[in-house]
BAZAMAR-840757 format. One line per field, with one value per residue (C-alpha): x, y, z; chain. Coordinates in steps of 0.25 Angstrom, whole numbers, always signed. Each point is the difference from the previous one (the first is absolute). Example, Ala and Ser with C-alpha at 12.3 -4.5 7.8 and 13.67 -1.06 7.14 Angstrom:
% residues 2
u = (+49,+6)
v = (-18,+14)
w = (+31,-2)
ch = (A,A)
% end
This chain:
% residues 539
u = (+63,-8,-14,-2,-10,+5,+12,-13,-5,+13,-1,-16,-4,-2,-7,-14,-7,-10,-12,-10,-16,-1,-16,+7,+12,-10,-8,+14,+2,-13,-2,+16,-2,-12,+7,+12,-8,-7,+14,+4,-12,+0,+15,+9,-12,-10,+7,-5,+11,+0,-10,+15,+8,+12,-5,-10,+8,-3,+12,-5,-13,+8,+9,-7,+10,+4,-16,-1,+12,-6,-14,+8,+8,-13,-6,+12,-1,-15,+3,+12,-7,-11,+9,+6,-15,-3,+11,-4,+8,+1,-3,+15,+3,-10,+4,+14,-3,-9,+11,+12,-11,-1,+14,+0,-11,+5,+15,-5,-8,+5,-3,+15,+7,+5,-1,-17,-2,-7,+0,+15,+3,-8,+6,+12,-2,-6,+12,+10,+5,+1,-10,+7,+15,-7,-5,+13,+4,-9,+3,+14,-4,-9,+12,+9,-10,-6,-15,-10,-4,-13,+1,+11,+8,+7,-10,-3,+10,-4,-1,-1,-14,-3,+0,-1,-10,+7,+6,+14,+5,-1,+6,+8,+7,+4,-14,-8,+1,-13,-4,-11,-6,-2,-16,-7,-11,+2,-6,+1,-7,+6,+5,+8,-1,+14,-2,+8,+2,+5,+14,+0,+0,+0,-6,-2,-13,-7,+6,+2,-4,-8,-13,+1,+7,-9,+12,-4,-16,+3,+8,-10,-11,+7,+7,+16,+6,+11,+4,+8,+12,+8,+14,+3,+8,+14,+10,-1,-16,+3,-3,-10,-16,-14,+2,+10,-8,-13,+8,+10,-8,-14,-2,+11,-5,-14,+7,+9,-13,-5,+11,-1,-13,-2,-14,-3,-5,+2,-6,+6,+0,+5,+0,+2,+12,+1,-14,+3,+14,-10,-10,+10,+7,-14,-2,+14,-2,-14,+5,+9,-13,+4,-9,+6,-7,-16,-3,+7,-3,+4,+1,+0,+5,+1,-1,-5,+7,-11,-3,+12,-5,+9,+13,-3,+4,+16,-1,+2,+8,+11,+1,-1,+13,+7,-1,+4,+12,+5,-3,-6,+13,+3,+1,-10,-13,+4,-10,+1,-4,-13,-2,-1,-10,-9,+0,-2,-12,-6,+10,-8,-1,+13,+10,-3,-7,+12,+8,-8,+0,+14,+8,-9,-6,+12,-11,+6,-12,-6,+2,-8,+4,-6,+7,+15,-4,-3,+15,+5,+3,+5,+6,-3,+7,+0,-3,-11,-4,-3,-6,-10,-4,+1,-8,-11,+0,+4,-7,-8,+5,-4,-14,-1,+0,+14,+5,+10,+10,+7,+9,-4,-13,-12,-8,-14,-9,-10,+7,-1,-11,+0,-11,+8,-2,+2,-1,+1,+3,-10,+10,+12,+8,+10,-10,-12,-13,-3,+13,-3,-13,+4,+6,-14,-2,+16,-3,-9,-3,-9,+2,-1,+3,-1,+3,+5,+1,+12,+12,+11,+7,-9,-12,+8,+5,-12,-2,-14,+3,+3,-14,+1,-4,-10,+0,-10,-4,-9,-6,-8,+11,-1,+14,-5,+12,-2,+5,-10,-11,+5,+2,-17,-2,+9,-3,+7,+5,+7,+16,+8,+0,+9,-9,-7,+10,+4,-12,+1,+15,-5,-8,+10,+12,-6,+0,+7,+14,+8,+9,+15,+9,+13,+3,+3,+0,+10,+11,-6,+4,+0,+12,-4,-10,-11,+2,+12,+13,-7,-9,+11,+7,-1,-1)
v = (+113,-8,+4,+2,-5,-3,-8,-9,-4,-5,+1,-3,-6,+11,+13,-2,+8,+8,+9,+9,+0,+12,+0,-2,+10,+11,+0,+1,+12,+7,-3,+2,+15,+2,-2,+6,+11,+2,-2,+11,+9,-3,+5,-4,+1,-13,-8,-14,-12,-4,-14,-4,-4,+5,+14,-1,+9,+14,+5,-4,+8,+11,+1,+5,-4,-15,-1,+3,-8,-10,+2,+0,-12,-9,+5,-3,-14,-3,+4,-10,-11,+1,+2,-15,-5,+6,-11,-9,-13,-13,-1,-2,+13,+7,-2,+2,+13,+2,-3,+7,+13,-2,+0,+12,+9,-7,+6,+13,+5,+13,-6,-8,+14,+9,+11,-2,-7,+10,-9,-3,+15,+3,-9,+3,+15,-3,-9,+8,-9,-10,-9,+3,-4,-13,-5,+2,-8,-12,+1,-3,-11,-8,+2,-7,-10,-3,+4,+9,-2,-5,+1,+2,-12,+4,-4,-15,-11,-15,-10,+12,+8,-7,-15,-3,-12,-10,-12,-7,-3,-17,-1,+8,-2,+9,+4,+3,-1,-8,+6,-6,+8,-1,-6,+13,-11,-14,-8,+1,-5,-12,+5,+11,+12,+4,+13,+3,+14,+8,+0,+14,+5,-5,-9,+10,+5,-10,+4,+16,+1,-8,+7,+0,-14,-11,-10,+2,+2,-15,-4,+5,-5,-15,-5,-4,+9,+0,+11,+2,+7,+3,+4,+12,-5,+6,-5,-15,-2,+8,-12,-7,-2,+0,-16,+2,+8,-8,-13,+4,+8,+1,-17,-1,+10,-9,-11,+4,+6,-15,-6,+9,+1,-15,+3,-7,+14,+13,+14,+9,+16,+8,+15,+6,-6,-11,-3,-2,-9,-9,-2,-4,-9,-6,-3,-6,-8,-6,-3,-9,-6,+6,+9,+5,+12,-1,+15,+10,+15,+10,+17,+8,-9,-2,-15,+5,+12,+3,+14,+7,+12,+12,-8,-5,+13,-5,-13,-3,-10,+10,+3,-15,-2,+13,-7,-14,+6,+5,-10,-13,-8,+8,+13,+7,+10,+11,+2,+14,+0,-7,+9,+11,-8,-2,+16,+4,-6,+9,+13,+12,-9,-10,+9,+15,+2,-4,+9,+13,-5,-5,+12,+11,+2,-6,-12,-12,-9,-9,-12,-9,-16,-3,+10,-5,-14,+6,+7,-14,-5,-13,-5,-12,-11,+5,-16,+0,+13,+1,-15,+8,+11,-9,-11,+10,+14,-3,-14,-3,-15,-4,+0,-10,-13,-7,+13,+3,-11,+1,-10,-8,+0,+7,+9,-2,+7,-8,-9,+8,-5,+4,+11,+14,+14,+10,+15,+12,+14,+11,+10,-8,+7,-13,-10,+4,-3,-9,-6,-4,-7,-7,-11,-4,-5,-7,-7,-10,-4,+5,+16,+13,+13,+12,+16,+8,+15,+8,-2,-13,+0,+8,-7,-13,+6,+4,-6,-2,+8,+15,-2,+6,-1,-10,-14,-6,-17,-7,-13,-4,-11,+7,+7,+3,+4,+15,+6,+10,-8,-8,+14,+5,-14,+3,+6,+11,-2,+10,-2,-9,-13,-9,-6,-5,-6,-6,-7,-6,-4,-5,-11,-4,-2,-13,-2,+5,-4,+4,+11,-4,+5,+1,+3,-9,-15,-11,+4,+16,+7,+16,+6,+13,+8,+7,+9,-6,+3,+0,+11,+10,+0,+11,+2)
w = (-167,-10,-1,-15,-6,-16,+5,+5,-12,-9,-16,-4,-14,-12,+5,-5,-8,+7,-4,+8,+0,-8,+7,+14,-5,-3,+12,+9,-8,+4,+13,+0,-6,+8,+15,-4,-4,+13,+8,-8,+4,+13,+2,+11,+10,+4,-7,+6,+1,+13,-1,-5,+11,-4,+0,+12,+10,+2,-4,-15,+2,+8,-13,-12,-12,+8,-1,-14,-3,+5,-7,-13,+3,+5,-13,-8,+8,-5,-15,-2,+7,-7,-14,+6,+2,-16,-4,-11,+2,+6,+15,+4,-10,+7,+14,-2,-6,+13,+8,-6,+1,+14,+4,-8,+6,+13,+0,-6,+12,+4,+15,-5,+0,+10,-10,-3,+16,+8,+13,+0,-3,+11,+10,-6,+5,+13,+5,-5,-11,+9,-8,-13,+8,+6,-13,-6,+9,-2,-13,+2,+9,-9,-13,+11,+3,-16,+3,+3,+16,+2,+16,+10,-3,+11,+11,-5,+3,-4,+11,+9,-6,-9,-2,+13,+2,+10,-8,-5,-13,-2,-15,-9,-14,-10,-5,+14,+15,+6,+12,+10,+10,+15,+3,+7,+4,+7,-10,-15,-13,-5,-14,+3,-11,-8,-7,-12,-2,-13,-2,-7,+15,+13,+9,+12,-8,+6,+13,+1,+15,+10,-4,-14,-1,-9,+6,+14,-3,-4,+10,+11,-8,+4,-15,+4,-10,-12,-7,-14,+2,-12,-3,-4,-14,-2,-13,+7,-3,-14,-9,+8,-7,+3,+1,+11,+7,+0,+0,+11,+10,-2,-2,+9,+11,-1,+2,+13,+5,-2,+7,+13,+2,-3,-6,-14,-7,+4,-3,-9,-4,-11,-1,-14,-7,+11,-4,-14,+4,+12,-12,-10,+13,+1,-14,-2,+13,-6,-14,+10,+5,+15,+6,+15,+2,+3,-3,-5,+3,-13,+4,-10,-11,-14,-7,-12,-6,-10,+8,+6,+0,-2,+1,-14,-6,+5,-7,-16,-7,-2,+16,+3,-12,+6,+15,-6,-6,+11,+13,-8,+3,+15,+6,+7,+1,+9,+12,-3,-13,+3,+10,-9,-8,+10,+4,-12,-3,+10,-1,+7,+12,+0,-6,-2,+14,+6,-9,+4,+16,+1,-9,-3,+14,+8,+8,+6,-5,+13,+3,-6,+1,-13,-7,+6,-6,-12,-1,+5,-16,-2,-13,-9,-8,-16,-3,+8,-4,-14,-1,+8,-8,-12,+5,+8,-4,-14,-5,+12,+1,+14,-3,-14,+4,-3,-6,+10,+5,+12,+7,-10,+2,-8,+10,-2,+12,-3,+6,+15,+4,+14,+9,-2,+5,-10,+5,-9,+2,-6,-5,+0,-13,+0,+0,-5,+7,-12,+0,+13,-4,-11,+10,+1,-13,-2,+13,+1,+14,+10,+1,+9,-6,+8,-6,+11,-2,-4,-5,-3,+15,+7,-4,+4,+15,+5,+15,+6,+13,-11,-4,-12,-17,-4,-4,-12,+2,-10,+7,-13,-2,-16,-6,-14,-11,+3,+13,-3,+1,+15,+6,-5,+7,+13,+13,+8,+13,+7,+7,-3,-9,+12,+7,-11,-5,+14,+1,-14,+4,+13,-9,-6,+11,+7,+14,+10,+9,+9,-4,-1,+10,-8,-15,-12,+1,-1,-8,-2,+11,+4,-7,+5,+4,-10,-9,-3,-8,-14,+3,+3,-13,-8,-16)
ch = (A,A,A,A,A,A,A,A,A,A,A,A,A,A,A,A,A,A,A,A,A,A,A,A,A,A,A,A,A,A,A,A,A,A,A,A,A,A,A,A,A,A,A,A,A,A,A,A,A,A,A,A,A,A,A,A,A,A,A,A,A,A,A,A,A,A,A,A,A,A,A,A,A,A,A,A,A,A,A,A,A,A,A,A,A,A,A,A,A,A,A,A,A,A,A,A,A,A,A,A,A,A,A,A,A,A,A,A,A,A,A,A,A,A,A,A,A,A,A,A,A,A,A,A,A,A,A,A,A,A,A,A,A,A,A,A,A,A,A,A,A,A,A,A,A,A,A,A,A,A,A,A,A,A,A,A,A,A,A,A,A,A,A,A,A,A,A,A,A,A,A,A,A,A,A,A,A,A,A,A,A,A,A,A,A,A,A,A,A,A,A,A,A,A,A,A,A,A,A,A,A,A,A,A,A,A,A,A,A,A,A,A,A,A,A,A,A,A,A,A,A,A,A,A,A,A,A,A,A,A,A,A,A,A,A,A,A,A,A,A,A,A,A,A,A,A,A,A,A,A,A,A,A,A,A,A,A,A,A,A,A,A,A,A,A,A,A,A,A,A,A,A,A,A,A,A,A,A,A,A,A,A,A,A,A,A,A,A,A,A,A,A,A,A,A,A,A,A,A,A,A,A,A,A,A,A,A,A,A,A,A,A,A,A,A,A,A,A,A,A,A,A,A,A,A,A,A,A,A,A,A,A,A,A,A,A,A,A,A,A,A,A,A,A,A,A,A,A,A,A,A,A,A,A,A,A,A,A,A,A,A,A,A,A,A,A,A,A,A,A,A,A,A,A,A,A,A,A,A,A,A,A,A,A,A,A,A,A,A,A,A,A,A,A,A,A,A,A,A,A,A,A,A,A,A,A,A,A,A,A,A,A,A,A,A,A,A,A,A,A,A,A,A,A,A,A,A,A,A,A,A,A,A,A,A,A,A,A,A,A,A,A,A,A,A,A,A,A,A,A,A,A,A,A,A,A,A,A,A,A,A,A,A,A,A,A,A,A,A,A,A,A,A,A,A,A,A,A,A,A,A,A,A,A,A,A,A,A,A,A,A,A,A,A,A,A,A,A,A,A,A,A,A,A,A,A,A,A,A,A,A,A,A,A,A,A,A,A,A,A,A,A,A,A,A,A,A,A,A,A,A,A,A,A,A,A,A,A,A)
% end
């Protein structure tokens, strides 16, 4: 089971040298001395920790050296995070330092050990050592399957809980299957909407279940509806590259969406990575002088790479050359191991949580659809993998004018010049709130950016009828450089951010038809019914 975190980084360029603030230094050590101090003088008696969740139970409380344990170790936690803030270096030194303390303290908290866990011990007395016999269990389970569990993966099956919106898949080659989906009303817009989703994961995102499911919410909404769905690669898409992949499916996919639906221009949506690959699509197809799509729809999504947020601390020249060297020319990123990235960079709630539920106190944790998406990894080509992270994480080409050249064309997105919707999540940690803005300045038609609360995929699936989190509009038509300064500007509205952006879609799909009554067109007909093979496969 690989979910260790140095094996993520590769070899990094020369450790730098790295000095304290002996004013920030000093003061960690008084007020370090001074709360040690009064933890000592206190004893094993009121020792408060419990505003941590993972020492909230009573059992902590109830158990007078658990609670001291876990006193000294939050106090512990404070001191070397404050050490890594008292770092005097560059920003990237600083927040590697930051983030290599934080899995650290993470991994070190005795809620981790069945040795220093009250709770588990207590559950492990009340049942017996039941609990303790169920986790080793679970343990065994997850070596056998190669990660952690999230949910009961068991309790999910795609096409049959999930993945389940009515349609038939109408094209296929060896990058993606194109799936169209059965009209829920009996006229639709004229420009039908493809999405394009990340190929880091699966489409069924967009389609967890009936009521979470953005697919259907447009579907019902009356857009005749496309969706991306991509293979999962094995050794036979090992050498293929970023070009294939905007040349051979997403331009390829606007074009069959074009062909069946017979319209002139279409809509389109990128989430995350499928934003950046739709944007690059579009840019490529202007420098063509062809413009198919009318208005494009962007979800948490980076065109310029100038912000990336704590992913940044991953990427040097070194670990670009390391991943070059070993997949440049063919091979491939194991699902897996971006998995593990991507937890990581959250560890108390994405991997030691789980590790404390699933094999200290023997839980089966719940069923959570999300979450079994989550597990659901899917690999990428190497080729197509490192021109990525050279040309966006590392040198941030996409965003220079004629920099970056693909299929033989020098994407400019000034060059997009189309209405677009750009939505950004407020703690999204993978694309960062800013990341998301800064859309708003590489593009240069006519805008809407909306901030929606919480997080990269649960600010993204957030259907009206859950009412939940908030959602932040500017109608000033102003997007100044700073996303700091649009979101003073902005206005809260409560629940979720769909139906705005429905009614901005709404705008921008023409009038409306009768709703076809069979799928694909001319030579594209149903090869089989949605999700589809492609889905399936596994890394």
């Amino acid at each position: 089971m690989k979910q260790g975190v140095p094996d993520l980084f590769g070899p990094m360029e020369g450790l730098p040298s790295i000095q304290f603030s002996a004013e920030k230094l000093q003061a960690l050590q008084q007020q370090y001395l001074q709360e040690a101090g009064a933890l000592w003088s206190q004893g094993v008696h009121g020792v408060p920790a419990a505003s941590d969740k993972r020492f909230s139970a009573p059992a902590w409380d109830n158990n007078p050296l658990a609670s001291f344990a876990a006193a000294a170790y939050l106090l512990n936690a404070r001191t070397l995070m404050g050490m890594a803030e008292a770092v005097e270096a560059d920003d990237k030194t600083r927040a590697r330092v930051r983030f290599a303390v934080e899995q650290l303290v993470a991994a070190a908290s005795p809620s981790n050990f069945i040795a220093f866990n009250a709770e588990a011990q207590k559950l492990a007395i009340e049942t017996q050592g039941e609990s303790i016999a169920k986790g080793l269990a679970n343990l065994i389970h997850d070596l056998r399957q190669g990660h952690v569990s999230m949910t009961d993966e068991s309790l999910f099956e795609v096409g049959k809980n999930v993945a389940t919106t009515e349609g038939a898949v109408v094209y296929e080659n060896e990058l993606f299957q194109l799936i169209e989906y059965k009209p829920l009303t009996s006229k639709v817009y004229e420009r039908p909407l493809l999405l394009v989703p990340p190929c880091i994961n699966k489409f069924y995102i967009l389609d967890l279940q009936p009521g979470n499911s953005l697919i259907r919410y447009a579907v019902a909404q009356g857009h005749r509806c496309f969706v991306v769905s991509w293979r999962n690669p094995d050794e036979s898409l090992a050498k293929k590259t970023w070009d294939n992949y905007i040349e051979d499916a997403i331009i390829q996919a606007i074009s069959v969406v074009q062909e069946i639906s017979g319209a002139q221009k279409i809509n389109a949506l990128g989430f995350c990575v499928g934003g950046t690959m739709l944007g690059t699509a579009l840019a490529v197809l202007a420098a063509q002088k062809k413009k198919p799509v009318a208005s494009a729809t962007f979800l948490t999504t980076f065109l310029d790479f100038s912000d990336t947020g704590v992913l940044d601390v991953f990427i040097d020249e070194a670990f670009v050359q390391y991943r070059e060297a070993q997949m440049a020319e063919g091979g491939l990123m194991r699902g897996k191991d971006m998995a593990s990235t991507f937890s990581f960079l959250r560890p108390n709630d994405l991997v030691w949580n789980y590790v404390v539920g699933n094999y200290l106190k023997g839980q089966s944790p719940p069923p959570f659809d999300l979450l079994f998406w989550n597990s659901d990894a899917t690999n990428l080509p190497g080729p197509y993998y490192t021109w990525y992270l050279r040309n966006t994480y590392l040198e941030n080409n996409l965003v220079k004018p004629g920099k970056a050249v693909v299929c033989g064309q020098r994407v400019d997105f000034g060059k997009v010049d189309i209405p677009v919707y750009i939505y950004g999540s407020r703690e999204d940690h993978i694309v960062p709130i800013r990341g998301s803005y800064a859309n708003t300045q590489a593009l240069p038609g006519k805008k809407r950016f909306v901030m929606g609360a919480s997080g990269h995929i649960a600010g993204v699936i957030n259907p009206p009828a859950a009412n939940k989190r908030s959602h932040w509009i500017s109608n000033s038509g102003k997007f100044p450089p700073a996303a700091q300064d649009w979101i003073d500007q902005a206005t809260e509205h409560p629940g979720s951010w769909w139906p705005d952006w429905a009614s901005w879609l709404k705008a921008q799909a023409g009038k409306q038809v009768v709703a076809p009554k069979a799928y694909g067109r001319g030579k594209y007909k149903a090869i089989e019914a949605a999700p589809g093979r492609y889905v399936q496969a596994k890394a």
